[in-house]
Backbone as XML, in Angstrom:
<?xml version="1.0"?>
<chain id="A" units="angstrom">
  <residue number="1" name="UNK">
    <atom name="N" x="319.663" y="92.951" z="126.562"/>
    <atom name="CA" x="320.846" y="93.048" z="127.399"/>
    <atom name="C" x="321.547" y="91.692" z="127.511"/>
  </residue>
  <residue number="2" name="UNK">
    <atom name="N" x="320.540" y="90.658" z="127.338"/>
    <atom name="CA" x="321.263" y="89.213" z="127.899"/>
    <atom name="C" x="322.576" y="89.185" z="126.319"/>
  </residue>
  <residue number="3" name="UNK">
    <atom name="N" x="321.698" y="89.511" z="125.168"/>
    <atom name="CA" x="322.795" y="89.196" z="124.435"/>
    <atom name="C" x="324.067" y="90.277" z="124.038"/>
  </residue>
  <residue number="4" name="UNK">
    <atom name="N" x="323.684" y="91.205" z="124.873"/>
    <atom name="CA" x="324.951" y="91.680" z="124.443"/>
    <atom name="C" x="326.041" y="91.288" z="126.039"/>
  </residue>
  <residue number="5" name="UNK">
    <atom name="N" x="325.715" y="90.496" z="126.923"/>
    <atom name="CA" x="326.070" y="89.929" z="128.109"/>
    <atom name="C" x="327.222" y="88.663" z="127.127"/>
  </residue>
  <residue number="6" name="UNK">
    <atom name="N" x="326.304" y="87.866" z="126.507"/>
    <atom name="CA" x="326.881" y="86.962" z="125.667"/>
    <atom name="C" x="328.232" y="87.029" z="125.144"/>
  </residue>
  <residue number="7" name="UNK">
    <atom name="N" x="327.418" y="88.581" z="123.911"/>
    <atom name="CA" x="328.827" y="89.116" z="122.978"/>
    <atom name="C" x="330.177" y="89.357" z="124.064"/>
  </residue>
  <residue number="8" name="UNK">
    <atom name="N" x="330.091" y="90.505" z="124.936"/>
    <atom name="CA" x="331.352" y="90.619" z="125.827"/>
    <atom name="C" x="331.989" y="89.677" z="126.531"/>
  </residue>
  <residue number="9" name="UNK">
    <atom name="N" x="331.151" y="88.408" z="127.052"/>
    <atom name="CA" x="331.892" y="87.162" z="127.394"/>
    <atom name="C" x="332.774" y="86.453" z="126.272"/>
  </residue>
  <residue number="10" name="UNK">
    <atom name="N" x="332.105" y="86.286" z="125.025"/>
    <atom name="CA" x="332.420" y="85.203" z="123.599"/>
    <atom name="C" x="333.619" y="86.632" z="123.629"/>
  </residue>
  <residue number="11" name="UNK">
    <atom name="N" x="333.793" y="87.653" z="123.203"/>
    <atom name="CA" x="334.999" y="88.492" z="122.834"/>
    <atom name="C" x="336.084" y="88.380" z="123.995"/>
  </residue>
  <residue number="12" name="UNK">
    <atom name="N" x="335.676" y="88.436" z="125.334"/>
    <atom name="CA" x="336.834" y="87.950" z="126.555"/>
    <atom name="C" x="337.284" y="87.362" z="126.285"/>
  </residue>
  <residue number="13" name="UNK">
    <atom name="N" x="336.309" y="85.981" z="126.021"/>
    <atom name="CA" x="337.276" y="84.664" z="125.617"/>
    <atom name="C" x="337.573" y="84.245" z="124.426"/>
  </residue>
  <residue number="14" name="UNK">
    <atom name="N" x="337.868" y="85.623" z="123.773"/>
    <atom name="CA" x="338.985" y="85.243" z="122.454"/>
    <atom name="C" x="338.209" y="84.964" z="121.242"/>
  </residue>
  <residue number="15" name="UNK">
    <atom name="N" x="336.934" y="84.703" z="121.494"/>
    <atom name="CA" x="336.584" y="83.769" z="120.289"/>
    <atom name="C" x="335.544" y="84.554" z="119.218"/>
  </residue>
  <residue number="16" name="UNK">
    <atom name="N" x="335.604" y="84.295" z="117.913"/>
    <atom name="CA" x="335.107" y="85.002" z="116.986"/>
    <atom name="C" x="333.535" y="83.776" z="116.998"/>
  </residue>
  <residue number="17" name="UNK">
    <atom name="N" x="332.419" y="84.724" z="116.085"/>
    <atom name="CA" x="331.071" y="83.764" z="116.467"/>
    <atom name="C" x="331.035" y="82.869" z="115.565"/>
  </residue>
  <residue number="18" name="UNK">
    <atom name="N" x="332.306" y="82.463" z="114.721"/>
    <atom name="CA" x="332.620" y="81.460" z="114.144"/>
    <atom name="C" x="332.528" y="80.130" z="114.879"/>
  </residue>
  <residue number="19" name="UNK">
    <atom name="N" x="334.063" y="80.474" z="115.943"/>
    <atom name="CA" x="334.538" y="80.045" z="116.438"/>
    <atom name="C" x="333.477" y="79.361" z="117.832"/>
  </residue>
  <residue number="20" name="UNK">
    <atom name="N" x="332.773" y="80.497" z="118.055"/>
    <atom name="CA" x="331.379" y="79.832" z="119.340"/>
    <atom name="C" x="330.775" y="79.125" z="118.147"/>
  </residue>
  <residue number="21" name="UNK">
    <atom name="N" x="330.331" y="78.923" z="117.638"/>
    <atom name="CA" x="329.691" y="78.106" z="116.349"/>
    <atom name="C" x="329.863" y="76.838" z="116.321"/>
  </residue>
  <residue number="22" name="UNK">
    <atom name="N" x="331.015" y="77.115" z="115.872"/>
    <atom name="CA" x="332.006" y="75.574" z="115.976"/>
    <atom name="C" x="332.066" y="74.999" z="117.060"/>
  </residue>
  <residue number="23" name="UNK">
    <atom name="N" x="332.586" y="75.838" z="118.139"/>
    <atom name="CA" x="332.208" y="74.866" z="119.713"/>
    <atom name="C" x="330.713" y="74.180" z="119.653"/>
  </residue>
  <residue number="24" name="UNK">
    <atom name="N" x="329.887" y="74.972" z="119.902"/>
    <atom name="CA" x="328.102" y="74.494" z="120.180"/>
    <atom name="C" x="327.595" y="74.517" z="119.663"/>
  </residue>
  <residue number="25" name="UNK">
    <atom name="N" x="327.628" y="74.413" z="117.954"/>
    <atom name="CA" x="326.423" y="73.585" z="117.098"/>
    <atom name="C" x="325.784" y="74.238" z="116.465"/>
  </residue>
  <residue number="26" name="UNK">
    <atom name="N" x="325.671" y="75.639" z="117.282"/>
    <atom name="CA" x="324.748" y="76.626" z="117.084"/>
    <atom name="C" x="325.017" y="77.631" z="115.282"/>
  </residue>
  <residue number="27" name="UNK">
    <atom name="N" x="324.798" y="77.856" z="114.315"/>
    <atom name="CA" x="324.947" y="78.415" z="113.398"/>
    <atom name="C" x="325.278" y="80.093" z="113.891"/>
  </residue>
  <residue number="28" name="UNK">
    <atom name="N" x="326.140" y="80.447" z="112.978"/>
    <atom name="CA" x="327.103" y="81.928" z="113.272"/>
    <atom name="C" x="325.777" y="82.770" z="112.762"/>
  </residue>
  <residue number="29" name="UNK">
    <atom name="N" x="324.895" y="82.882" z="112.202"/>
    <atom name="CA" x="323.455" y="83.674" z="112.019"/>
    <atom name="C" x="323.022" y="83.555" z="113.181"/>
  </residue>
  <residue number="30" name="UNK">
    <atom name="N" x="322.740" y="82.762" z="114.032"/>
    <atom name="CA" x="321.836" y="82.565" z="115.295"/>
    <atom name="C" x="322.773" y="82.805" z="116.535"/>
  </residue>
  <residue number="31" name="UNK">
    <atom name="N" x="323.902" y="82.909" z="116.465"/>
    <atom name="CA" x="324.804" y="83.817" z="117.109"/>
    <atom name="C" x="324.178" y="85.435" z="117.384"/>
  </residue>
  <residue number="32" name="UNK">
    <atom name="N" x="324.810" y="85.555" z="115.764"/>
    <atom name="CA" x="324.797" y="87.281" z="115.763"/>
    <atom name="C" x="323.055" y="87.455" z="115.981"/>
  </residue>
  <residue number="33" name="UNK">
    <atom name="N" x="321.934" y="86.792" z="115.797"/>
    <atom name="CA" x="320.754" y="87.493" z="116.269"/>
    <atom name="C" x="320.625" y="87.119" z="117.800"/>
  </residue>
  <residue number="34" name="UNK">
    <atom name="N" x="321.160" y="85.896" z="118.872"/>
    <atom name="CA" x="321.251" y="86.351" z="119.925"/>
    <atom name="C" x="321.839" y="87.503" z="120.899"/>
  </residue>
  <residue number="35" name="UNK">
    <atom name="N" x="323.372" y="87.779" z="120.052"/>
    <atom name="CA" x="323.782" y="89.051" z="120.473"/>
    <atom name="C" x="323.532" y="90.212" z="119.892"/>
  </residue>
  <residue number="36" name="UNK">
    <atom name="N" x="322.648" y="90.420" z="118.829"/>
    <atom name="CA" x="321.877" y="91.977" z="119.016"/>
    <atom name="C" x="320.777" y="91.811" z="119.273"/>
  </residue>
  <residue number="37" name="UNK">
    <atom name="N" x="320.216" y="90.992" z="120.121"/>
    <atom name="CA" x="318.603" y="90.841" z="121.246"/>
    <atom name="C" x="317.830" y="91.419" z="120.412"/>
  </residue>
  <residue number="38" name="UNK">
    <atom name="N" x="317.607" y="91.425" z="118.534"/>
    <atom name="CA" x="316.907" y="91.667" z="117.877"/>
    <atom name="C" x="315.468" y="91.087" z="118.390"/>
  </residue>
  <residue number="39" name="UNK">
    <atom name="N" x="315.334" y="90.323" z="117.011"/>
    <atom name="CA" x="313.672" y="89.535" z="116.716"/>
    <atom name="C" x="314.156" y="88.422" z="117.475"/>
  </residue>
  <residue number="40" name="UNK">
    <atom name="N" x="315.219" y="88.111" z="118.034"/>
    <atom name="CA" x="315.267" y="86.801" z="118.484"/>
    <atom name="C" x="316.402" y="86.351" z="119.807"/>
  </residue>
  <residue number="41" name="UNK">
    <atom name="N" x="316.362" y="86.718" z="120.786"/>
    <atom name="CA" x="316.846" y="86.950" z="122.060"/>
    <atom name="C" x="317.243" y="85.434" z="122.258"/>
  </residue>
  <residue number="42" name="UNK">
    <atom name="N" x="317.998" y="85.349" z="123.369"/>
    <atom name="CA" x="318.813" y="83.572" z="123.386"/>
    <atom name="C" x="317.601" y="83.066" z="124.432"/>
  </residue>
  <residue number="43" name="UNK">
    <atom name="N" x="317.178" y="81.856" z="123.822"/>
    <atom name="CA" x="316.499" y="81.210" z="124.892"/>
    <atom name="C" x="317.130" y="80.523" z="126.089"/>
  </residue>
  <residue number="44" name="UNK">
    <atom name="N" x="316.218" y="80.058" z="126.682"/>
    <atom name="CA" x="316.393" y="79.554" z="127.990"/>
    <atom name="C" x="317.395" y="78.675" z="127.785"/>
  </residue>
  <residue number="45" name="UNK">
    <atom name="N" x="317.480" y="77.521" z="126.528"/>
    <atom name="CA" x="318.125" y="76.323" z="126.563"/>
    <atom name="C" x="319.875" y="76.729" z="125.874"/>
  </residue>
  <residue number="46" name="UNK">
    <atom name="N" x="319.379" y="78.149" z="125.051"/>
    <atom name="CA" x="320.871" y="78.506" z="124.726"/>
    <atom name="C" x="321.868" y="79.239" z="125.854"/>
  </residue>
  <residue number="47" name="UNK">
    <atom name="N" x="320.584" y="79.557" z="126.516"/>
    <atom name="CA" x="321.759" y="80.539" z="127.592"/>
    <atom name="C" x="322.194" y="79.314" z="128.273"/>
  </residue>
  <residue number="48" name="UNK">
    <atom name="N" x="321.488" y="78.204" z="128.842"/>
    <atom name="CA" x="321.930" y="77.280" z="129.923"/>
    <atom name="C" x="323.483" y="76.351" z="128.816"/>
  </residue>
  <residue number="49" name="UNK">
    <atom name="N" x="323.205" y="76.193" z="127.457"/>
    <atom name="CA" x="324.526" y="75.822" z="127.114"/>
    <atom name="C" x="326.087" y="76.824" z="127.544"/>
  </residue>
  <residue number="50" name="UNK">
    <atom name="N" x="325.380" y="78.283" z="127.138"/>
    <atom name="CA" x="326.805" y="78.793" z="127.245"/>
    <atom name="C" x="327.272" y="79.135" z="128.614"/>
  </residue>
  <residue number="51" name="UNK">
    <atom name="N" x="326.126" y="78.806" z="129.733"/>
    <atom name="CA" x="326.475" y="79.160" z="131.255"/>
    <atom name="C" x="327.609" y="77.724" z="131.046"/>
  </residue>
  <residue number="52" name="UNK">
    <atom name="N" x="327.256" y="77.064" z="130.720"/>
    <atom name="CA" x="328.211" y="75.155" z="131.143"/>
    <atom name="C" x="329.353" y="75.540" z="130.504"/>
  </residue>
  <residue number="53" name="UNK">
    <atom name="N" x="329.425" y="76.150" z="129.224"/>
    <atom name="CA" x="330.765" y="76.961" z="128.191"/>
    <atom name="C" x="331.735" y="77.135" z="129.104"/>
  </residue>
  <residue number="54" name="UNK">
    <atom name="N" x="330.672" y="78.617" z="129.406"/>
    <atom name="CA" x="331.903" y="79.557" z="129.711"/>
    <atom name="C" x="332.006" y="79.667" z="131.565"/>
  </residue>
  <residue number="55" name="UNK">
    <atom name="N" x="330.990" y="78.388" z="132.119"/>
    <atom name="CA" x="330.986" y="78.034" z="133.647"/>
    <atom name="C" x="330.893" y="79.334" z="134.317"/>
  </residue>
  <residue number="56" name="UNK">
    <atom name="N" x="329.946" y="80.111" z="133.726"/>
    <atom name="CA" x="329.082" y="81.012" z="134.535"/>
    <atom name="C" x="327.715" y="80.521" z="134.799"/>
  </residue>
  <residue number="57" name="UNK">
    <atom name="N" x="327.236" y="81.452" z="136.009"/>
    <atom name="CA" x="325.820" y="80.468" z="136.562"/>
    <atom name="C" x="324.659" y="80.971" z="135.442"/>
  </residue>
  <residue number="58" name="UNK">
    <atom name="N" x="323.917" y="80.085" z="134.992"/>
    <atom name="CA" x="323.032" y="80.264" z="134.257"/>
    <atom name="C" x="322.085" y="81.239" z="134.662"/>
  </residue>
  <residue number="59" name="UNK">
    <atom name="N" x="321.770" y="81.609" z="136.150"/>
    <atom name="CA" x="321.026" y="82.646" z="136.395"/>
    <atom name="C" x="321.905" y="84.233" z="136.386"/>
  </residue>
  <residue number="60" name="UNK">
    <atom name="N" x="322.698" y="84.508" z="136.136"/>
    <atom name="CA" x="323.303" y="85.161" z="135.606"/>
    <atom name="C" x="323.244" y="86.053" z="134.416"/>
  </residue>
  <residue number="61" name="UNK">
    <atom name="N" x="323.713" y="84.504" z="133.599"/>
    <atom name="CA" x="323.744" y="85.117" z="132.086"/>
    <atom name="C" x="321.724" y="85.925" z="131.471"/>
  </residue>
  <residue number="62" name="UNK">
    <atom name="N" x="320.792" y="84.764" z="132.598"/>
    <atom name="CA" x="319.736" y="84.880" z="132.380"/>
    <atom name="C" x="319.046" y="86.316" z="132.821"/>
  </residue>
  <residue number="63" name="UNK">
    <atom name="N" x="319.842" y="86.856" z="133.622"/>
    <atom name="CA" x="319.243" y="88.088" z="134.218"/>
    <atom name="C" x="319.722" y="89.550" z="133.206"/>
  </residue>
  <residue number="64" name="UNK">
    <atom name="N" x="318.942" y="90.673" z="134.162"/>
    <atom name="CA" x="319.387" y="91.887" z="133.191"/>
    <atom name="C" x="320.177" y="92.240" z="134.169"/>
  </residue>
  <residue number="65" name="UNK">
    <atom name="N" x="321.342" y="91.589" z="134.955"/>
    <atom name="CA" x="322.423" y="92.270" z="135.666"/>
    <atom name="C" x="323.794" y="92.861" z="134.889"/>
  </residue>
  <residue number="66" name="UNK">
    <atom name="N" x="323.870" y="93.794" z="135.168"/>
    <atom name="CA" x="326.021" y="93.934" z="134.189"/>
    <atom name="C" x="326.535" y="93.413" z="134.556"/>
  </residue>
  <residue number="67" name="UNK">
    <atom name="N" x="327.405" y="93.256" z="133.011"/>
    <atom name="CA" x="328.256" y="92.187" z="133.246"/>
    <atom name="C" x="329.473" y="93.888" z="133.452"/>
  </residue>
  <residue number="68" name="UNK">
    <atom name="N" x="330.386" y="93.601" z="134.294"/>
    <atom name="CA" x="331.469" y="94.211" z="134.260"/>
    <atom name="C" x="332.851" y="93.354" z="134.508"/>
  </residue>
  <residue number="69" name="UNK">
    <atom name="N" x="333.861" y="93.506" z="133.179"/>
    <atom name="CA" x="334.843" y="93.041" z="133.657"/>
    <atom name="C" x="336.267" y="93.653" z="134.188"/>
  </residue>
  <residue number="70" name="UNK">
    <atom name="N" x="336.983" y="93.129" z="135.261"/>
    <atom name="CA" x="337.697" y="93.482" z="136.369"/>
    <atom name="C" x="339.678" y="92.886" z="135.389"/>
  </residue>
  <residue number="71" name="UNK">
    <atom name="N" x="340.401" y="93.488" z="135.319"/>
    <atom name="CA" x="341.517" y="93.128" z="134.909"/>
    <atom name="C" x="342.831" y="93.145" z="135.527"/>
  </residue>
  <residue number="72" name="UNK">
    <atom name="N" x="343.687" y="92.531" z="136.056"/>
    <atom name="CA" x="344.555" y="92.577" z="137.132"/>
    <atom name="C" x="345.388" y="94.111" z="136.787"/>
  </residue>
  <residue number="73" name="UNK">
    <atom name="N" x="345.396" y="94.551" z="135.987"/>
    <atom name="CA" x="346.002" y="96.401" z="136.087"/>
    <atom name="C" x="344.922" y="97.307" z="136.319"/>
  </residue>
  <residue number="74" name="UNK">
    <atom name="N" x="343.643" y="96.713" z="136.809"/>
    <atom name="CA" x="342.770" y="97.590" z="137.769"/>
    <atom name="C" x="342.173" y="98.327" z="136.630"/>
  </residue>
  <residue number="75" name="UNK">
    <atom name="N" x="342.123" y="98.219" z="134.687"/>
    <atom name="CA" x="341.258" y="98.728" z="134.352"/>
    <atom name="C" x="339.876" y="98.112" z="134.253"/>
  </residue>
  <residue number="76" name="UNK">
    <atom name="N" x="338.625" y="98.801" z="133.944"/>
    <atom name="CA" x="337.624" y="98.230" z="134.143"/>
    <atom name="C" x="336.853" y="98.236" z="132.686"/>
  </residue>
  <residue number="77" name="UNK">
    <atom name="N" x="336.348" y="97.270" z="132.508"/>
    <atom name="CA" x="335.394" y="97.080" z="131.395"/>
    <atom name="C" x="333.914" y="96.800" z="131.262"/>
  </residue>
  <residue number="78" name="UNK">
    <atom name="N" x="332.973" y="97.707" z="131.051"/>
    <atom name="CA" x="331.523" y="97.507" z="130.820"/>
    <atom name="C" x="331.052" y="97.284" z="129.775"/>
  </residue>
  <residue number="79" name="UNK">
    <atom name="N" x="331.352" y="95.627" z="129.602"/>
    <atom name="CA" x="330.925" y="94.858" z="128.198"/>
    <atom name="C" x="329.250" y="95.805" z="127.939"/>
  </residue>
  <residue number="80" name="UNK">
    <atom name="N" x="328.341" y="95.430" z="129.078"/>
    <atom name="CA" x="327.365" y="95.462" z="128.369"/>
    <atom name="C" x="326.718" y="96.459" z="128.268"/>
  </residue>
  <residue number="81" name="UNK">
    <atom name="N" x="327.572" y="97.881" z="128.499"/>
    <atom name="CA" x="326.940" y="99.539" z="127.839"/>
    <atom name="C" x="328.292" y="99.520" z="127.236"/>
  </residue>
  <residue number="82" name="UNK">
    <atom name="N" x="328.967" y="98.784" z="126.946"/>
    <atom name="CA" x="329.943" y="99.003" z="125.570"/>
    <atom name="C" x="330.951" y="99.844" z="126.125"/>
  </residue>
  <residue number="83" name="UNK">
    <atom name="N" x="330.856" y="100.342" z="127.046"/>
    <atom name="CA" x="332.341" y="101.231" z="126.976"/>
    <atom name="C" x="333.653" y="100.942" z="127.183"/>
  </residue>
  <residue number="84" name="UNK">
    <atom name="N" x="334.474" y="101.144" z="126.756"/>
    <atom name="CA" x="336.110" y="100.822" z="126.791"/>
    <atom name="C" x="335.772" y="99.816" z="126.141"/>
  </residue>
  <residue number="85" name="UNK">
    <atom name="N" x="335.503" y="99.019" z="125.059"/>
    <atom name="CA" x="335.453" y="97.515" z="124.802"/>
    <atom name="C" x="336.761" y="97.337" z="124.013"/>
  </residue>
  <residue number="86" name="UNK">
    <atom name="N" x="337.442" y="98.801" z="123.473"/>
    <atom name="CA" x="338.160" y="98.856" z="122.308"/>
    <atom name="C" x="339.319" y="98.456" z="123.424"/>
  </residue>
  <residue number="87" name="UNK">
    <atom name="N" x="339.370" y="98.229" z="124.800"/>
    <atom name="CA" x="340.628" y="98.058" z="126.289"/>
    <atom name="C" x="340.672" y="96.149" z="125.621"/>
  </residue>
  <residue number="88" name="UNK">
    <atom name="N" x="339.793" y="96.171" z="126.105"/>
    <atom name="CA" x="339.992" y="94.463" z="126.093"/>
    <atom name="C" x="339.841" y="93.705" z="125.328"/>
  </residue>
  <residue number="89" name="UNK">
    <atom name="N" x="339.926" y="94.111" z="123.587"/>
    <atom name="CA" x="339.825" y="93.981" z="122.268"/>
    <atom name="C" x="341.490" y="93.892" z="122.385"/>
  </residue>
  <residue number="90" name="UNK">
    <atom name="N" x="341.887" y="94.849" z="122.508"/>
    <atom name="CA" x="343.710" y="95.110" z="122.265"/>
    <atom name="C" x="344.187" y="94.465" z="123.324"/>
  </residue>
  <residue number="91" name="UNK">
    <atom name="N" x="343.918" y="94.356" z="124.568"/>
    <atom name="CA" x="344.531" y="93.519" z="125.686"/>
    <atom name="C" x="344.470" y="92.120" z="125.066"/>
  </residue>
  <residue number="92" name="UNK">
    <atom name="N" x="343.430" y="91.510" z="124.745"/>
    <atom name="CA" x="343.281" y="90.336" z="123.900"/>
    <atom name="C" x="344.151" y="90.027" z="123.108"/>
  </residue>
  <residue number="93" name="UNK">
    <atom name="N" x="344.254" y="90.659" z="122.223"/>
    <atom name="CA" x="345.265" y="90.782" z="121.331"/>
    <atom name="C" x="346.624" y="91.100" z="121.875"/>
  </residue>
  <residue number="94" name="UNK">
    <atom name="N" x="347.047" y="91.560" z="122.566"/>
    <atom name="CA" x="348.403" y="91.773" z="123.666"/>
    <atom name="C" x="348.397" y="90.320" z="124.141"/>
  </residue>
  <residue number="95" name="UNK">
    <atom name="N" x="347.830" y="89.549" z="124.636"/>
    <atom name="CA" x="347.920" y="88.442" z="125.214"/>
    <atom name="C" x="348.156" y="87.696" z="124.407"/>
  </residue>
  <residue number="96" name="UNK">
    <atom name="N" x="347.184" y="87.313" z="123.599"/>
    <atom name="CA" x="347.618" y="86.111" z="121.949"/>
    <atom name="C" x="349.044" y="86.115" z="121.483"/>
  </residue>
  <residue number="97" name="UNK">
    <atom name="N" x="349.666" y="87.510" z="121.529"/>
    <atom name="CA" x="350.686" y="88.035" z="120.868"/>
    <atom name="C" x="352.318" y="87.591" z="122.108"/>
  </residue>
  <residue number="98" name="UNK">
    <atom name="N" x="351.900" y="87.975" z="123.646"/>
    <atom name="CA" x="352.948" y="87.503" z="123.881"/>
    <atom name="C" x="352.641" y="85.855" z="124.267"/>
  </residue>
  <residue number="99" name="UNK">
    <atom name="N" x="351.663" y="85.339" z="124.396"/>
    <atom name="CA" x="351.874" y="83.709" z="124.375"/>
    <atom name="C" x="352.594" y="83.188" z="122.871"/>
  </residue>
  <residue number="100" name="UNK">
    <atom name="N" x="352.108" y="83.716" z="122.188"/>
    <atom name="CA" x="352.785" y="83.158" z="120.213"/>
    <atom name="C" x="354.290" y="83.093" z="120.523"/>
  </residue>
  <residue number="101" name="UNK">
    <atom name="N" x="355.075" y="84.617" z="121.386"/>
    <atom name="CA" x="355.820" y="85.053" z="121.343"/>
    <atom name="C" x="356.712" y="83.861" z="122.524"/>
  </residue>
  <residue number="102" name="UNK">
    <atom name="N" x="355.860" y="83.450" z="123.664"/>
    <atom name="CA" x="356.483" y="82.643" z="124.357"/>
    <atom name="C" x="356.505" y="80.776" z="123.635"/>
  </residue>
  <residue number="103" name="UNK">
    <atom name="N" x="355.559" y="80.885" z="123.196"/>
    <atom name="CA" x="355.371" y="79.543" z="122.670"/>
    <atom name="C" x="356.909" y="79.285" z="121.814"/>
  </residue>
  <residue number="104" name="UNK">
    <atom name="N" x="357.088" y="80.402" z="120.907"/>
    <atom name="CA" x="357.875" y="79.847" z="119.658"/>
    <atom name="C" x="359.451" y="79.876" z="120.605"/>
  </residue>
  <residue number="105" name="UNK">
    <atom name="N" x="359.635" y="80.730" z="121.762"/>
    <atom name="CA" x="360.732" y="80.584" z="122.719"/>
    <atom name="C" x="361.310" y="79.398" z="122.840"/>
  </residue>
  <residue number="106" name="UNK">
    <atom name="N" x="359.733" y="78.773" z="123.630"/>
    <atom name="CA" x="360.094" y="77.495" z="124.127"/>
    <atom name="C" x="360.289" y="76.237" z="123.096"/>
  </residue>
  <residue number="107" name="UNK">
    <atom name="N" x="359.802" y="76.733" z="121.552"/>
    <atom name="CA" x="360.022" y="75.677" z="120.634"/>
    <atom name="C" x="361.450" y="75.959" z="120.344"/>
  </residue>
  <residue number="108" name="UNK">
    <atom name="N" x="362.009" y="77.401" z="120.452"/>
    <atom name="CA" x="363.914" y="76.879" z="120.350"/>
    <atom name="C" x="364.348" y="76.738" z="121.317"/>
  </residue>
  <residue number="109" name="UNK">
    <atom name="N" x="363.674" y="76.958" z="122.164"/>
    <atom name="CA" x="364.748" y="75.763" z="123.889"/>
    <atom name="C" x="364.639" y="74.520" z="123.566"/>
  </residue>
  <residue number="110" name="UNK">
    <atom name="N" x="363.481" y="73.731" z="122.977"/>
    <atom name="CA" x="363.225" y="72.655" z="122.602"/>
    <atom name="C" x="364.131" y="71.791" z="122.060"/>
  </residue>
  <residue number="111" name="UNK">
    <atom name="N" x="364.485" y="72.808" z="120.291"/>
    <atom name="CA" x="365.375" y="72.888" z="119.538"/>
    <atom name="C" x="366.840" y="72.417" z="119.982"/>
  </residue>
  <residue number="112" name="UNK">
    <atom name="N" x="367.169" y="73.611" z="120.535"/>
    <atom name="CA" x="368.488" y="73.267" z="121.290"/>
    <atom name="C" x="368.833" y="72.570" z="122.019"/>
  </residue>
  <residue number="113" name="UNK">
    <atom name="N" x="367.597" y="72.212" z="123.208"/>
    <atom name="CA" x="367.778" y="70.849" z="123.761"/>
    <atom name="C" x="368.016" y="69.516" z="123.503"/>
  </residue>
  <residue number="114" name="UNK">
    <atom name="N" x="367.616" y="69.305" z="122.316"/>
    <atom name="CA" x="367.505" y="68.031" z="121.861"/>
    <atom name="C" x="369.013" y="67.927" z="120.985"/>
  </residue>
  <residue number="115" name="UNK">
    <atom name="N" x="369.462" y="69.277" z="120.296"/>
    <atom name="CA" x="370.343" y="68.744" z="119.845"/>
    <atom name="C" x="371.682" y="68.767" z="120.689"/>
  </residue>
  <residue number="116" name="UNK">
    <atom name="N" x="371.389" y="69.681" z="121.843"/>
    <atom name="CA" x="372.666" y="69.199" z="122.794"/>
    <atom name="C" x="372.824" y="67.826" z="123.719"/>
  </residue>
  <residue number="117" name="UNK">
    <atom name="N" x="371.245" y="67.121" z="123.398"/>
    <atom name="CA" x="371.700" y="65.846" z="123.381"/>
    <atom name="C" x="371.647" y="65.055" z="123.144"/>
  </residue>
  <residue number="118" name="UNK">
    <atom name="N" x="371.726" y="65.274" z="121.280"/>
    <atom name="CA" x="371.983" y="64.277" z="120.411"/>
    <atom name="C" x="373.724" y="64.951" z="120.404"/>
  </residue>
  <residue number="119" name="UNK">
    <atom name="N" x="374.296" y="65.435" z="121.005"/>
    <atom name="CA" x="375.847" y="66.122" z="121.050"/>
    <atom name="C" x="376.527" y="65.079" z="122.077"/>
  </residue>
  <residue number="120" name="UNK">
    <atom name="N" x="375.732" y="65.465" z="122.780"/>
    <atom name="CA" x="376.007" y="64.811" z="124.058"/>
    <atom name="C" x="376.111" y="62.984" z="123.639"/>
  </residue>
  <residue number="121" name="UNK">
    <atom name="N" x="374.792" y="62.621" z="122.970"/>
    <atom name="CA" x="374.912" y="61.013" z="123.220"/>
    <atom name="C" x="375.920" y="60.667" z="121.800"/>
  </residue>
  <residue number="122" name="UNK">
    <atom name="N" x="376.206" y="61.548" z="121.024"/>
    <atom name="CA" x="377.223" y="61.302" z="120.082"/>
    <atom name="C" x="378.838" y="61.048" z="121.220"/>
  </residue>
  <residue number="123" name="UNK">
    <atom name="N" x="379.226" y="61.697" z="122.032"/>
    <atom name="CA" x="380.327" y="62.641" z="122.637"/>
    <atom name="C" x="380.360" y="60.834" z="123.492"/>
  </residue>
  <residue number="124" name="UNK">
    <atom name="N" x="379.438" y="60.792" z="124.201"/>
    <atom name="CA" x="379.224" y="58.888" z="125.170"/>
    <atom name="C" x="379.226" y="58.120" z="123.925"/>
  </residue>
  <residue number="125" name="UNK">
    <atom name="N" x="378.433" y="57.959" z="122.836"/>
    <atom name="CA" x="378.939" y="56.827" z="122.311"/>
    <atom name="C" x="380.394" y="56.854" z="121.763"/>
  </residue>
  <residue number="126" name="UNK">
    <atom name="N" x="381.258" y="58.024" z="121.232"/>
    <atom name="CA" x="382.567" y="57.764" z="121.013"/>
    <atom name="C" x="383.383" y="57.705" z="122.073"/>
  </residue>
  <residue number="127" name="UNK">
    <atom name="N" x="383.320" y="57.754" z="123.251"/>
    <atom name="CA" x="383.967" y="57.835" z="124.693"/>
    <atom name="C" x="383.819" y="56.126" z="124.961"/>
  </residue>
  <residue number="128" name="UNK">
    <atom name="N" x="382.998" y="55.746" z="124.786"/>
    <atom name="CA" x="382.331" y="54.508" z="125.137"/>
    <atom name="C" x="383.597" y="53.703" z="123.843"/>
  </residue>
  <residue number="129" name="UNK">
    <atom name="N" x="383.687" y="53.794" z="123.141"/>
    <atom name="CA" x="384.192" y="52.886" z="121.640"/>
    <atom name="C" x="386.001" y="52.765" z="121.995"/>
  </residue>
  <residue number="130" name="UNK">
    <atom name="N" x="386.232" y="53.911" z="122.584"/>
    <atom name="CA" x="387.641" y="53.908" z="122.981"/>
    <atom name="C" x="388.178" y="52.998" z="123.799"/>
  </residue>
</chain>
């Protein structure tokens, strides 16, 4: 249970077990056998890294409690009997999609800003020359 506690946190927060990999050191094989609690369940010292991660309490991640997650449109998700996971897979993806969508906004406000005032300090330096 602890590792599939793991998997539904690492998928909340976006990240492929590449990507947890790359954060903590840990090899993407020793990932995927902590989150299917095969032959080889997360020890004590891996769970206490990803409690500091993802700043959940280490007795937590350490217990066989559910994890359930809570979403401000009141749907609910039970990472760790799997159900609805396919909700907050696509919400995930809804989110990535309108930040990309706001990001590249604000790179043509950016855009335009700068050149209305390189307009602008063109417009003062010929005002200025007169």
């Amino acid at each position: 249970m602890k590792g599939k506690k793991l998997k539904t946190i690492r998928e909340f927060n976006g990240l492929t077990q590449e990507e947890l990999s790359d954060k903590v050191g840990i090899s993407q094989k020793r990932i995927s056998q902590m989150e299917t609690d095969l032959k080889h369940p997360p020890s004590e010292n891996e769970l206490k890294l990803f409690s500091k991660l993802y700043n959940i309490p280490f007795e937590f991640l350490n217990s066989d409690e559910a994890l359930t997650l809570n979403f401000h449109n009141n749907h609910t998700v039970n990472g760790v009997f799997g159900q609805n996971q396919h909700y907050y897979k696509s919400e995930n993806k809804h989110l990535a999609a309108t930040l990309k969508e706001a990001q590249t906004r604000i790179d043509k406000l950016e855009k335009m800003l700068e050149t209305e005032k390189h307009h602008f300090q063109k417009e003062r330096n010929a005002a200025q020359k007169k």
